[in-house]
C-alpha positions in Angstrom: -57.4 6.2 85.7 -54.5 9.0 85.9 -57.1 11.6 86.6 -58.2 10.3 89.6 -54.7 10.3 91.1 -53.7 13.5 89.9 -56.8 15.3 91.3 -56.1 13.4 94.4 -52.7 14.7 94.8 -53.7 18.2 94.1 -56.4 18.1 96.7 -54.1 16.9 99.3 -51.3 19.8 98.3 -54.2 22.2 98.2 -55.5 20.8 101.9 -51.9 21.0 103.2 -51.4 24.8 101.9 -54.8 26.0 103.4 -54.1 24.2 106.7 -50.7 26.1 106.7 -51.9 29.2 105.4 -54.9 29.1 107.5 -52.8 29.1 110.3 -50.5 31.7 109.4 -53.5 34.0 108.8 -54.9 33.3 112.1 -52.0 34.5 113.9 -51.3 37.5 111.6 -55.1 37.9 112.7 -54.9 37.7 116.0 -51.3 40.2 115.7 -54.1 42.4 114.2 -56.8 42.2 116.4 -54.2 42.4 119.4 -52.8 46.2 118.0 -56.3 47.7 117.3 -59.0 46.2 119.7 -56.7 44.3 122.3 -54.5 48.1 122.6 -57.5 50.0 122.9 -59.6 47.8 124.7 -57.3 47.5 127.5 -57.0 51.3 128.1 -60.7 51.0 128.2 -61.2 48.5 130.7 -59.1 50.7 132.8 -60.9 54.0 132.4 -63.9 52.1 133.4 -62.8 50.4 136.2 -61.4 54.1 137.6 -65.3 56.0 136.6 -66.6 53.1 138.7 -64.7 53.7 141.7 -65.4 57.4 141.5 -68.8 57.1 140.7 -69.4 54.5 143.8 -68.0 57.4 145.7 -70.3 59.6 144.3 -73.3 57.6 145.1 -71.9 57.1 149.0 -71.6 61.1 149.7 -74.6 62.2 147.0 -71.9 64.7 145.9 -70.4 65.1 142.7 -66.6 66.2 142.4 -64.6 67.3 139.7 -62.0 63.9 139.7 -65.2 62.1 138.5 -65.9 64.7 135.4 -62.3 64.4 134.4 -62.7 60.5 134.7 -65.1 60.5 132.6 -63.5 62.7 130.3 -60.4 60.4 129.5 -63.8 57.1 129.5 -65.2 59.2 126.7 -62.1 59.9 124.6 -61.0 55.7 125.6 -63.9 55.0 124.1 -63.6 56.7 120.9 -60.7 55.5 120.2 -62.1 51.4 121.0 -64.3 52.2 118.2 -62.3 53.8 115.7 -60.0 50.7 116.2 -62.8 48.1 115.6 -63.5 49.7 112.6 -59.9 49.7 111.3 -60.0 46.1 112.5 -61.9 45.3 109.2 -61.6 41.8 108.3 -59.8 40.8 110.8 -63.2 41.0 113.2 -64.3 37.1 112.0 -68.3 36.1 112.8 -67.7 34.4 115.6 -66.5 37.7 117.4 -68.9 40.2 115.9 -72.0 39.4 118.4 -69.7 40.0 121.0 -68.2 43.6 119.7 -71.8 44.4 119.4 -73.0 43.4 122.6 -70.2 45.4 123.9 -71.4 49.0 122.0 -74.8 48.4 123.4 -73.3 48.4 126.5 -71.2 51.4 126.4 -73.9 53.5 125.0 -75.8 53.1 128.4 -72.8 54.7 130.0 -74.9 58.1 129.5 -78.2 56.2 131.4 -75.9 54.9 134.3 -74.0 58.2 134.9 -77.3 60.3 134.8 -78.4 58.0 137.6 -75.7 58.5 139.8 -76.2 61.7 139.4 -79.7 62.6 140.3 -79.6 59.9 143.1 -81.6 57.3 141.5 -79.0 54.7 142.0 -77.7 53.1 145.0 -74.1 52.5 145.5 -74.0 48.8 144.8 -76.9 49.3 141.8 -74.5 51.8 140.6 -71.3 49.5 140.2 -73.4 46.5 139.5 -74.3 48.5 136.3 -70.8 49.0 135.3 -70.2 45.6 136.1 -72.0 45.0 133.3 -70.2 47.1 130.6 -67.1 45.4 132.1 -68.5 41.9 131.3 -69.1 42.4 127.9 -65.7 43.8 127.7 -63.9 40.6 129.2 -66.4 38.3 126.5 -64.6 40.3 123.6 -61.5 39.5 125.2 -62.2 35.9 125.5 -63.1 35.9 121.4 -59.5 37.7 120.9 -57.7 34.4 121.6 -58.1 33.0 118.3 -54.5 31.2 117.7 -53.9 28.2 116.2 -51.1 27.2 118.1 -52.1 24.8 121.0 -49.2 26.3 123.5 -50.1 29.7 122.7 -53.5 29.5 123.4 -53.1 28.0 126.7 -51.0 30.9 127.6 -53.1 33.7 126.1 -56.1 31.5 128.0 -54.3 31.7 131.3 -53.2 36.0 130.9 -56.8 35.7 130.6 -57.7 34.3 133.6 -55.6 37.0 135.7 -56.8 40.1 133.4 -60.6 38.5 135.0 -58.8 38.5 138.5 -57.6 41.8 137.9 -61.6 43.3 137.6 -62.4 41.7 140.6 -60.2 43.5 142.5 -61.1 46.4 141.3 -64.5 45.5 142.2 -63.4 45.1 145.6 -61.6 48.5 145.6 -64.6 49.9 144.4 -67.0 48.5 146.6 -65.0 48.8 150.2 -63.6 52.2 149.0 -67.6 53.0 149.0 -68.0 51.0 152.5 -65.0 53.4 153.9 -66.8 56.6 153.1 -70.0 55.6 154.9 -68.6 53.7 157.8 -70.9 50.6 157.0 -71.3 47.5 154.3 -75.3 46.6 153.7 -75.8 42.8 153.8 -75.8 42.6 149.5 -72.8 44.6 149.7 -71.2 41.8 152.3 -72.5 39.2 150.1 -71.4 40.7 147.0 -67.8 40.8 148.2 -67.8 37.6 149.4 -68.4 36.8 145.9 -65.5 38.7 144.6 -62.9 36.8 146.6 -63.8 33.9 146.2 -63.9 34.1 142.3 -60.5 36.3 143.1 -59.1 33.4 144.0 -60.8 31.0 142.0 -59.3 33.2 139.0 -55.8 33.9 140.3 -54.9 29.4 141.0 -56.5 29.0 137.3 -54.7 31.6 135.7 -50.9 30.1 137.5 -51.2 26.8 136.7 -51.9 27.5 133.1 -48.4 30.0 133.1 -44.9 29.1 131.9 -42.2 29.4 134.6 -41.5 33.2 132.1 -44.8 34.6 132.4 -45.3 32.7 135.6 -42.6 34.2 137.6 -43.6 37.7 138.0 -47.2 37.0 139.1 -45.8 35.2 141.9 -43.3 37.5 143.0 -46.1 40.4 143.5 -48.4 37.4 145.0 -45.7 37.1 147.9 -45.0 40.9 148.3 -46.0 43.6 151.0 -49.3 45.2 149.0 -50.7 41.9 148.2 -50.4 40.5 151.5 -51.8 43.5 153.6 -54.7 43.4 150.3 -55.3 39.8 151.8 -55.6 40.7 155.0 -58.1 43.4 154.6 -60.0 41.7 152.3 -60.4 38.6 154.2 -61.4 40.9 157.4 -64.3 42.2 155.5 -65.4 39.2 154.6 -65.1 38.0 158.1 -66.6 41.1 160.0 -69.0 42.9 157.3 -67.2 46.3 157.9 -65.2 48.1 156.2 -61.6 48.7 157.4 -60.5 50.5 160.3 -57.4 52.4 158.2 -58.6 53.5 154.9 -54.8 55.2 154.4 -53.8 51.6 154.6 -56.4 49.7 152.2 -55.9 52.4 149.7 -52.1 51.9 149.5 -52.0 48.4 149.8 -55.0 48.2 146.4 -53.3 51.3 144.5 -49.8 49.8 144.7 -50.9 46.2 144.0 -53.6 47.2 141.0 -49.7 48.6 139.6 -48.3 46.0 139.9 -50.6 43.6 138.4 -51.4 46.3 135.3 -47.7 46.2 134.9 -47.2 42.7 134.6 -50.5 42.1 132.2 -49.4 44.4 129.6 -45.8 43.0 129.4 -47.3 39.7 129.5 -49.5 40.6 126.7 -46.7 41.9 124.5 -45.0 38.8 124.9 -47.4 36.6 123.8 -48.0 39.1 120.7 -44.4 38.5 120.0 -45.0 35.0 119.9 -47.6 34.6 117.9 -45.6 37.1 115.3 -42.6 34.4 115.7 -45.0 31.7 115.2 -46.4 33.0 111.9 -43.0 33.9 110.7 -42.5 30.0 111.2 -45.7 28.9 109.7 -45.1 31.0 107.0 -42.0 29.4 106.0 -43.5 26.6 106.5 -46.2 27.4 104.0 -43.5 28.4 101.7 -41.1 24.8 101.8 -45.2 22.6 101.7 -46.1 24.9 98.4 -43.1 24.9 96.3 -42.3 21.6 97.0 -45.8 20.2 96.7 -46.2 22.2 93.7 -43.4 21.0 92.2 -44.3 17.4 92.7 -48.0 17.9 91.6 -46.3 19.3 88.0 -43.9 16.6 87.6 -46.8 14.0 88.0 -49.1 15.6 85.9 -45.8 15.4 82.9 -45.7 11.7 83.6 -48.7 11.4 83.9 -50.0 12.8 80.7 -47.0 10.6 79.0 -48.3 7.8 79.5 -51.9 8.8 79.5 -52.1 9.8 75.8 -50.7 6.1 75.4 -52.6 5.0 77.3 -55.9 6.4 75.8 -54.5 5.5 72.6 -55.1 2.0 73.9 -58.5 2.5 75.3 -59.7 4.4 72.4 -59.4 1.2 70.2 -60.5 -1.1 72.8 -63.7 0.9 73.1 -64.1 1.1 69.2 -63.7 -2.8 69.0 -66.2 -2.9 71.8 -68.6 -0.4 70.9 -68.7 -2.4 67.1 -69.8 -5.6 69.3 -72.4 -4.1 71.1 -74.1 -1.9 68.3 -73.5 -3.5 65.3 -72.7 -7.2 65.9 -74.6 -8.6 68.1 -77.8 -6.3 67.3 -77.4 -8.1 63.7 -77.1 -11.4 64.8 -79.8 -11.3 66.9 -81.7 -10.1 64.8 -80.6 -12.7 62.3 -82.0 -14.9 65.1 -85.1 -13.6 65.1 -85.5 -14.5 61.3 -85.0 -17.8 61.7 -81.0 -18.2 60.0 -78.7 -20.9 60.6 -76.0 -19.4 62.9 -72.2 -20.3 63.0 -70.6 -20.0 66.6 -67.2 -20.3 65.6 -68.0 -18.1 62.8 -69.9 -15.2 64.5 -67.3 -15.3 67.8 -64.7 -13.4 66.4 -62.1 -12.2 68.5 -61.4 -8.5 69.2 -58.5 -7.1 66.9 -56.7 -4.7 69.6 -53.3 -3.8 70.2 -51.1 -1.9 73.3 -50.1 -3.7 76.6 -50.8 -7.0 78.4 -53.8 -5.0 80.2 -55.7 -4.0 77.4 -55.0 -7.5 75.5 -56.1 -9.2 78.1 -59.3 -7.2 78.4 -60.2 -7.8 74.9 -59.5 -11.5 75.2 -62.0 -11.0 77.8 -64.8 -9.5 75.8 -63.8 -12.4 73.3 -64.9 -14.6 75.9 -67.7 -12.7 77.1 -69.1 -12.3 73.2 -68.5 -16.2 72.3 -70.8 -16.7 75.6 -73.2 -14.3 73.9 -73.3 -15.6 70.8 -74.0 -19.3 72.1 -76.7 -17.7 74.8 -78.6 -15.9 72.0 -78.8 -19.2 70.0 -79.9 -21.3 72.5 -82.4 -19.2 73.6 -83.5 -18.5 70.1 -83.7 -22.6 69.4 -85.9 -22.8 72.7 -88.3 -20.2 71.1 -87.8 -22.0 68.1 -89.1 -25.0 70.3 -92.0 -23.0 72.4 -93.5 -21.3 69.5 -93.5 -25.0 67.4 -95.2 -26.5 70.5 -97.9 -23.9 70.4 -98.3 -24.5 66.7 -99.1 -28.2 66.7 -101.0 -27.7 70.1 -103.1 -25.0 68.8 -103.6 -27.2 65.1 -104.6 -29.8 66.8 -107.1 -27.9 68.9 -108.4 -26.2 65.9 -109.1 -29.4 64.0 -110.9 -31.1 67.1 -113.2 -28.0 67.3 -113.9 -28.3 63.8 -115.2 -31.3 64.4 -117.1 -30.3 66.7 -118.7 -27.6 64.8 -119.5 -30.2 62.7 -121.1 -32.4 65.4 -122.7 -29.5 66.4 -124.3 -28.8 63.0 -125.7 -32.2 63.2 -127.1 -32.2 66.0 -128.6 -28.9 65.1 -130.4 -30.4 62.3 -131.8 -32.8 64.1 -133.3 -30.9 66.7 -136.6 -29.2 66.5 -136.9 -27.9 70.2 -136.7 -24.3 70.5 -134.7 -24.8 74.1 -132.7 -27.6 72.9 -131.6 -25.3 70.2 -130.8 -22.7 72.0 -128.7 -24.7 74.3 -127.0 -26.0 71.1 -126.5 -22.3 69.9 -124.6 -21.5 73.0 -122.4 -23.9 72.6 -122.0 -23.8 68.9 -121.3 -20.0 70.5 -118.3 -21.1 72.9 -116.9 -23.5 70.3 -116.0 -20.3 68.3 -114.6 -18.4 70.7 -112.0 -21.5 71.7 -111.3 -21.4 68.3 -110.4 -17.7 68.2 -108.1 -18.9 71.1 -106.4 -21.5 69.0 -105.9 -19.2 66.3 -104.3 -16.8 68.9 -101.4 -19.3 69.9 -101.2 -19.8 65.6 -100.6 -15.9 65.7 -98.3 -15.8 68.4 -95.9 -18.7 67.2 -95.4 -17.0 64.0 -98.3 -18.7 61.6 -101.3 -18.2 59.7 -104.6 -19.1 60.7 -105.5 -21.0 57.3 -108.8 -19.2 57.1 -108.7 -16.4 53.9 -110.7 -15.5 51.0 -110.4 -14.6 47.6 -112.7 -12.1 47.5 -113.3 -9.0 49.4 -115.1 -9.4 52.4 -117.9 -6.4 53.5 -116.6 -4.5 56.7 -120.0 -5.2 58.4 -119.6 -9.1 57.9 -115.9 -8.8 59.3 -117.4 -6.7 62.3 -120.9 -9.3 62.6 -118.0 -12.4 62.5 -116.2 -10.5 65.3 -118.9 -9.5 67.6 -119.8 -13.1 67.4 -116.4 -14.5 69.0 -117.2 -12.5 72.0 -119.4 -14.3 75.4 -120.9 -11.0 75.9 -122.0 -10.0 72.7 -125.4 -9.1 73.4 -123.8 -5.9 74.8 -122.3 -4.8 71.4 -124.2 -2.1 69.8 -123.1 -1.5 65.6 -123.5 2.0 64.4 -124.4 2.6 60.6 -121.1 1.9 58.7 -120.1 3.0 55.2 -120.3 0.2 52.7 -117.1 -0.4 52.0 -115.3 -4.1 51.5 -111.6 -5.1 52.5 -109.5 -7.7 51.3 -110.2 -11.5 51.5 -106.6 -12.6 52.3 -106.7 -10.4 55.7 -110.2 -10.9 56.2 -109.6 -13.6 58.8 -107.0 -11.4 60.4 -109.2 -8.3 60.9 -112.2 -10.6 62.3 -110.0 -11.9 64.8 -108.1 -8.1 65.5 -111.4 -6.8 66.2 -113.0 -9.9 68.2 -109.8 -9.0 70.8 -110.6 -5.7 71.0 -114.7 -5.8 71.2 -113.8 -8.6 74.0 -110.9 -6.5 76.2 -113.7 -3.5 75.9 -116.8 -6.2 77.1 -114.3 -7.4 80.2 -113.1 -4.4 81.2 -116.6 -2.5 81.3 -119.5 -3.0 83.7 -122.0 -5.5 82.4 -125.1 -3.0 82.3 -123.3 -1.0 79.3 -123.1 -1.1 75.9 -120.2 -1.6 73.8 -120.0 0.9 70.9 -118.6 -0.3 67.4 -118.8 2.1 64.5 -116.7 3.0 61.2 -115.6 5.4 58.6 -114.0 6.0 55.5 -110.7 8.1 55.8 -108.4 9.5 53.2 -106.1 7.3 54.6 -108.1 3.6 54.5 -110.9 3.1 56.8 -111.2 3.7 60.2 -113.2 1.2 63.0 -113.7 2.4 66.7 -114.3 0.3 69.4 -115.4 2.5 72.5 -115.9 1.1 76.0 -117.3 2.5 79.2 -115.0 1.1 81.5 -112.5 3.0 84.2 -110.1 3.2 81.4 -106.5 3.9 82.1 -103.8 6.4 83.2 -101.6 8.3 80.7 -98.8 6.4 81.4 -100.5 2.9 80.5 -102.1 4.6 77.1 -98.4 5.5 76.1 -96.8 1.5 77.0 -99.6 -0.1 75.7 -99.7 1.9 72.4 -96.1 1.7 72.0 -96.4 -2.3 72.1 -98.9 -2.3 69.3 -96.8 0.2 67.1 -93.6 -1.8 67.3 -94.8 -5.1 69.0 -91.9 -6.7 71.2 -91.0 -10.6 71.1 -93.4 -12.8 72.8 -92.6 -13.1 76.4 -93.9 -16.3 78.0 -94.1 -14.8 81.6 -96.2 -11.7 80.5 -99.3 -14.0 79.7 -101.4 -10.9 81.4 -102.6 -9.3 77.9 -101.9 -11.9 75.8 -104.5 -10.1 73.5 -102.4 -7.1 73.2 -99.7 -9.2 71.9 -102.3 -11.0 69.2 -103.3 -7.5 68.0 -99.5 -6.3 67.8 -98.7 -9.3 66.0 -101.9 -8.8 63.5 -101.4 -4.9 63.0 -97.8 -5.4 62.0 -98.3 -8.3 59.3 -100.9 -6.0 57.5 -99.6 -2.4 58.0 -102.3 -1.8 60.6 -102.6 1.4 62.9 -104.0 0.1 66.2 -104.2 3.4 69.3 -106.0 3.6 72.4 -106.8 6.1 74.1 -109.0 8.1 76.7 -112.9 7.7 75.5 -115.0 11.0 76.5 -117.1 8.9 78.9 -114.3 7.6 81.2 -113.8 4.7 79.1 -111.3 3.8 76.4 -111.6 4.2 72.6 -109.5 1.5 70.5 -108.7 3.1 66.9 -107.9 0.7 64.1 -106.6 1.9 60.9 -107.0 -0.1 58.0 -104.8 1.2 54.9 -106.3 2.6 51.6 -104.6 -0.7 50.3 -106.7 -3.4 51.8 -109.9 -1.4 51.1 -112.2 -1.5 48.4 -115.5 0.5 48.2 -118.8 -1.0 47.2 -122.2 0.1 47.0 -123.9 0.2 49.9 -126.6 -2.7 50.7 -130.2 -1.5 50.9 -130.8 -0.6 54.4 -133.0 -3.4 56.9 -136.7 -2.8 58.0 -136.6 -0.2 61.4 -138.3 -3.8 63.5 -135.7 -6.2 62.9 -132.9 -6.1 65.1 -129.6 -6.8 64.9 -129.1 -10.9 65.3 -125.8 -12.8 65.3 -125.2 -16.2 64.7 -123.6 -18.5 67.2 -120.1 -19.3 65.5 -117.6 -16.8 64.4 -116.4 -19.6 61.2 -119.4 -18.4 59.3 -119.4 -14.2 59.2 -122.5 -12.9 61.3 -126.2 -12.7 60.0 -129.9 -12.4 60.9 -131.2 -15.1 62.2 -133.0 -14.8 59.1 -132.7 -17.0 56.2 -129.2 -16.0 54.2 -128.2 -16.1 50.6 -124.3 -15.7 50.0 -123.3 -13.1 47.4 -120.6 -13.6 44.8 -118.2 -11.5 46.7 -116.9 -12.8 49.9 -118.7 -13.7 52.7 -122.1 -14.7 53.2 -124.5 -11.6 53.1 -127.8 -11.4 54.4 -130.5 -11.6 51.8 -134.4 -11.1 53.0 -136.5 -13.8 52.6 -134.7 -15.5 50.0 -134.9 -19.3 51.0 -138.7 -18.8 52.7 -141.5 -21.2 51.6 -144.0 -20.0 49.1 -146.5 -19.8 51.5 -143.8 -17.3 53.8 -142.3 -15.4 50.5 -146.2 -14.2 49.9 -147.1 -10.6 51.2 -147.9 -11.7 55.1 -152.0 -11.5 55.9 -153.2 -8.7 58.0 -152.9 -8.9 61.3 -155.6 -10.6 63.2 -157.3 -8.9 66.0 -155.8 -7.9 69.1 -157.4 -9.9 70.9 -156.5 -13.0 69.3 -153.1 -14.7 70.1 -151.2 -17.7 68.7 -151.3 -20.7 70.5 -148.1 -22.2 72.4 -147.9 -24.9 69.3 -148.2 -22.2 66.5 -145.3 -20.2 68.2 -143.3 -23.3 68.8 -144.2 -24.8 65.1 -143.0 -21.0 63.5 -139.8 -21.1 65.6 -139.1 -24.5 64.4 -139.3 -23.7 60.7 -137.4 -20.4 61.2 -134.9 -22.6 63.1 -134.7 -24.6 59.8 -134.4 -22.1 57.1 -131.3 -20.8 59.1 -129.3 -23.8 59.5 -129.8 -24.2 55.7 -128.9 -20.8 54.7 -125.5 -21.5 56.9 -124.8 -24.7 55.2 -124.4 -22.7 51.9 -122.4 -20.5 53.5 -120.0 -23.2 54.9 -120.2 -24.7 51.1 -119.0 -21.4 49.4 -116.1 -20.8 52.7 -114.7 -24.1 51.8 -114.8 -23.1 47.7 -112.7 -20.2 48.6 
């Protein structure tokens, strides 16, 4: 809260003393820049204006003289010195202005090109000075990148010197061009049109460059304007323009130029050195300026930051036990009453809602009185919505009870009717739904699971892992797709044997849905050092990475029941399952695109046996239609001591059956449609008796 302020406050000083000291270094700048470049430059323009006249002289009579060598003696040694000073410039040369200092040494190293020209009589008079026009331009677009002060009155004065300094080269243009015209007697029609050019911007140059002027600076511009040489300048130069010749009196143009390019040389550099003195006044000012903004605003910044830091250790003082006080809510209080919740204790409200114990100002009491409020609404949210949970899961208890006992009864009508019937296709029809009566009852039993309650199905003994896996391959629709690899004998504990059949019916059914009906479902087991291990393996799409890791998570530490996410209501089943007996449920990616689920039983529920003799290589793999009695042959079944019901080879057969079976007849001899049906029938029989002792010894246990 004070840091914000304080930051704040020194930003602003710190924007105020660059703004001020910003614009003191731009005018100590632009001091700088004025007494190396602007000096030098200056004396350069000059030099070249004077080569060009000479040299356009030179072009008209094809002569050379020794006035131009000399003139371009003092260019050279100008120039010298131009550089040296935009090298002592340094710094002071910002980005903006170095393309333009570079354009402008380009151009004065073609001085040697244009000069050899003129010499050798290559270039014409007006191609001659056109080409020093050129160097002169990029000398005036330095200049215009020398204004650079801050100050809006000072740069609208330095803008307007500007103007005339531009003025100034076109008149020298002129002087050039006519003094040319003189020599020869004649102007050529792009030497007419060319001067026509240089008046007008002359005067274009000259009204810009007054109106911008104080009456100081102002003044002696127009005292030259109205005197003798720049009147009789006006009236030769408007002639030209008007006749295309040059002037009848030479004597009299070259007075009337020398005596007003004086003048007007005299008045630019004074005018220059007064705006130079200016800007030195003006960053004398800013600086003092700078000085009163910094020390005072420094002086405030410190005495805020002493207050502030006064009353900010207080302050946090405050805070610090407000946030213990509300850090103890969030992680320790409620987590332990909601978890309290979740185990089903009687909660006090009044009790649990204790206000915050903190201390300091009004603020800070009144912002734990606040989180009283807010944790009393907490307390009496989480126990509602724990009693309407409560509620839900005893709905889905009685619902799914009452379910199961109606579908026991109608296994039991089912059996019945069973009995009774000794038509193969009637049976079969019974069989399928003596088949879909199980798996509703595994859905029951889900809802039991999810609202916190046993099944009620267990046994006393240990149960074989292959009648746990048969009883669960026979709770899924598609079970003819489920293929059972060679398993270690090995038995697991009665109690969980219900739980484990169910586990493993969710999983063989999620990997039947989620794969393409014309593959099989793989189901094997192992013993481990750690328990025993059964795979389920799919050969579905299977899923991203990302979905292996979420869903994985859920079954390691299975999350309250969520009645919107009713999508994998499985999942939740197996969670649920996994966690009451210390189970270790993954998935993951199968090699064959699919997805392998892993359960791992512990060493705990696990108990090894001898393994059963193995079964004859042509009889396949049966299973019975209702998960309530553990898979089997359809084979007549003896139950073992042990557990479930265990499939014992002809053990229930008539004498005539139990006998060693006659040799086959011929080939060409085949059972009539009665025999078949008639064999079916009493296979049909011996079955349905072999289950009723198995129901017999599940109800014992």
């Amino acid at each position: 809260m004070l840091l914000l302020p304080l930051l704040s406050l020194s930003a602003l000083w710190g924007f105020v003393l660059n703004l001020t000291v910003g614009d003191g270094q731009n005018l100590l700048r632009a001091n700088t820049l004025y007494q190396t470049i602007g000096v030098t430059s200056t004396d350069l323009g000059l030099q070249l204006q004077a080569e060009r006249t000479r040299s356009v002289a030179a072009a008209t009579t094809r002569r050379l003289t020794e006035d131009l060598g000399e003139q371009r003696a003092r260019t050279d040694t100008s120039v010298t010195r131009f550089q040296k000073a935009a090298v002592e410039a340094g710094d002071a040369v910002t980005e903006e202005m170095r393309p333009a200092l570079d354009a402008l040494n380009a151009e004065l190293a073609r001085i040697t090109s244009i000069r050899g020209d003129i010499d050798t009589g290559n270039s014409s008079r007006l191609t001659g000075m056109n080409e020093y026009n050129r160097v002169l331009d990029a000398l005036f677009r330095l200049y215009d990148h020398l204004v650079t002060v801050p100050d809006l009155a000072l740069f609208q004065q330095a803008s307007s010197l500007q103007s005339m300094g531009n003025a100034r080269e076109l008149i020298a243009r002129e002087q050039a061009l006519v003094g040319g015209a003189v020599i020869s007697g004649d102007l050529s029609p792009a030497e007419v049109t060319a001067m026509t050019e240089y008046v007008a911007a002359r005067k274009f140059m000259h009204a810009r460059g007054l109106a911008g002027l104080d009456v100081s600076l102002r003044q002696p511009y127009e005292e030259v304007f109205g005197g003798e040489a720049f009147l009789s300048f006006s009236a030769v130069e408007l002639s030209v323009v008007k006749t295309g010749r040059p002037p009848a009196n030479a004597d009299e143009w070259d007075s009337a130029v020398t005596k007003l390019a004086d003048q007007l040389d005299k008045i630019g550099a004074s005018s220059t050195g007064v705006i130079a003195e200016r800007a030195t006044d003006g960053a004398t000012a800013i600086i003092v300026r700078i000085a009163l903004a910094g020390g005072v605003g420094l002086i405030a910044v410190i005495a805020s930051i002493l207050i502030s830091v006064r009353f900010g250790r207080r302050l946090a003082a405050e805070l610090a036990g407000l946030r213990t006080a509300a850090l103890d809510l969030a992680e320790v209080r409620l987590p332990r009453l909601v978890q309290r919740l979740r185990d089903g204790d009687e909660i006090d409200v009044q009790k649990e809602a204790k206000p915050l114990k903190v201390s300091g100002s009004a603020e800070i009491t009144d912002v734990a009185s606040a989180f009283g409020s807010v944790q009393r609404t907490a307390v009496e949210a989480a126990v509602g919505q724990a009693t309407v949970r409560q509620g839900v899961s005893q709905v889905f208890l009685n619902l799914a009870r009452r379910k199961q006992g109606l579908l026991h009864r109608q296994l039991s009508l089912l059996d019945a009717m069973q009995r009774r019937t000794h038509d193969p296709d009637r049976l079969d029809e019974l069989f399928r739904l003596d088949h879909l009566t199980t798996r509703m009852r595994r859905h029951a039993e889900g809802l039991i699971i999810l609202s916190g309650a046993a099944p009620g199905r267990a046994w006393r003994k240990p149960v074989p892992v292959l009648d746990i896996v048969r009883a669960a391959i026979a709770e899924v629709e598609d079970y003819a797709r489920i293929n059972v690899e060679t398993m270690p004998a090995a038995a697991l504990d009665g109690g969980a044997a219900a739980d484990l059949t169910h586990l493993v019916a969710e999983l063989v059914e999620n990997a039947s849905i989620y794969s393409s009906p014309e593959t099989a479902v793989q189901v094997r087991g192992d013993l481990v050092s750690n328990g025993y291990v059964l795979e389920v393996e799919d050969r579905g799409l299977g899923l991203s990475p990302q979905e292996y890791a979420e869903i994985n998570a859920r079954l390691a530490d299975p999350p309250e029941f969520d009645l919107a996410d009713s999508d994998r209501l499985g999942l939740f089943v197996v969670a649920r399952l996994a966690q009451r007996h210390g189970l270790q449920v993954t998935l993951r990616a199968s090699p064959f695109s699919g997805t392998t689920a892993i359960v791992l039983i512990p060493k705990r529920l696990v108990t090894e046996r001898e393994a059963l003799p193995p079964a004859p290589e042509e009889e396949p793999l049966e299973l019975p239609s209702r998960s309530s009695r553990r898979p089997k042959p359809l084979a007549v079944v003896g139950l073992p001591n042990d557990g479930l019901p265990r499939r014992v080879r002809q053990a229930n057969l008539p004498a005539q059956l139990s006998k060693p079976p006659d040799p086959p007849p011929p080939p060409t001899t085949e059972r009539s449609p009665d025999e078949v049906r008639d064999l079916f029938s009493a296979f049909q029989r011996g079955t349905q008796r072999a289950r009723e002792e198995a129901d017999n010894e599940g109800d014992d246990s």
